[in-house]
C-alpha positions as CSV (number, residue, x, y, z in Angstrom):
1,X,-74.6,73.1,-7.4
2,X,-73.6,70.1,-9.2
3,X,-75.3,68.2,-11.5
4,X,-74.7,64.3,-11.0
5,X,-75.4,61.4,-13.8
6,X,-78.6,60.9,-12.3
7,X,-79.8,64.4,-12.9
8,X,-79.7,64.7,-9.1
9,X,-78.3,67.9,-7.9
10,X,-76.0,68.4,-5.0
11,X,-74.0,70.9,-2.9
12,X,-71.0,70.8,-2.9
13,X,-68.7,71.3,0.1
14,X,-65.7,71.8,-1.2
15,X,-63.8,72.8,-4.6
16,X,-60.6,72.6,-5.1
17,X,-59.0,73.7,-8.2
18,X,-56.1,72.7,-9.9
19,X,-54.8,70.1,-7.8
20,X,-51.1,68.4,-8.8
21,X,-51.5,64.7,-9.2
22,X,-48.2,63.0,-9.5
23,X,-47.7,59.5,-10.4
24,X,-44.4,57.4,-11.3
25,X,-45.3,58.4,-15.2
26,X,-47.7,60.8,-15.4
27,X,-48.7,64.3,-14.1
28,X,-51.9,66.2,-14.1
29,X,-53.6,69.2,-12.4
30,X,-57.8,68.0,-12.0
31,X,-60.3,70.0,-11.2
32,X,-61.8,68.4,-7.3
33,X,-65.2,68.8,-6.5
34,X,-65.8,67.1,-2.1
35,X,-69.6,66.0,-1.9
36,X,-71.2,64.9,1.1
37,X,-73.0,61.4,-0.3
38,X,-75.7,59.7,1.4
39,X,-74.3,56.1,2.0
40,X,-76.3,54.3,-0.5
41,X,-75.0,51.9,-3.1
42,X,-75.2,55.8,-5.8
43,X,-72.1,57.1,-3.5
44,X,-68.8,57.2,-5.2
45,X,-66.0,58.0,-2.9
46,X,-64.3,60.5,-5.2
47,X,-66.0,62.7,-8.2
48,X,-63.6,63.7,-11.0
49,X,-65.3,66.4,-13.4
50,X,-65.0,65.7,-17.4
51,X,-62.2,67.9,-18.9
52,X,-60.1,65.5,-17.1
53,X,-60.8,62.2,-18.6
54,X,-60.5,63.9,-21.8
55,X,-57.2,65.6,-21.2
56,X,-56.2,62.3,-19.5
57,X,-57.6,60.3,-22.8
58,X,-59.0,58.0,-20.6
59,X,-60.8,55.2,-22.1
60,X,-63.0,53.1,-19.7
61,X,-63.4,49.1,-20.8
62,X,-66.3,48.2,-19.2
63,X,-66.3,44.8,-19.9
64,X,-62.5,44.3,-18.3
65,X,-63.8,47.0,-15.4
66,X,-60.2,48.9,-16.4
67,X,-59.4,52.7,-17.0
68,X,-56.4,53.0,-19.6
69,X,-54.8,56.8,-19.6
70,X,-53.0,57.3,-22.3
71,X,-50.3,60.3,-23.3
72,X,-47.7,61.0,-26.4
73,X,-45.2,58.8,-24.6
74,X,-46.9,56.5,-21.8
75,X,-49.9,54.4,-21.6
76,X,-51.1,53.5,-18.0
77,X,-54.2,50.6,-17.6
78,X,-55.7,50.4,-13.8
79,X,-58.2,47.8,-12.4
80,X,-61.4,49.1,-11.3
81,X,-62.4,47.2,-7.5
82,X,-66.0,47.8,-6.6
């Protein structure tokens, strides 16, 4: 089971673990968690557990609607589209 913001729980239907995400600057291995979503305005089309924004160092301007990733060498900023 997991455990959404809203307190909702939900089965998952898949799980997969340690999955290689490659980008031009930056590589990470996230943890993957496939729901089945209701289609409501709630669903999210991908769920990324919590370790990885912190290993990421993620830091979410929600006024700018941007996600900035951030490493020892390389800092990444990506628009956020509804």
């Amino acid at each position: 089971m997991v455990k959404m913001t809203n307190q909702r729980k939900v089965q998952p239907v898949e799980l997969i673990q340690n999955l290689k995400i490659d980008s031009t600057w930056f590589t990470f291995k996230i943890l993957v968690i496939g729901l089945k979503m209701e289609n409501t305005l709630e669903a999210y089309s991908m769920f990324l557990e919590r370790s990885w924004l912190k290993q990421t160092k993620v830091h979410h301007d929600w006024g700018n609607n941007t996600l900035t990733i951030i490493t020892d060498t390389k800092t990444m900023t990506l628009s956020i589209k509804k």
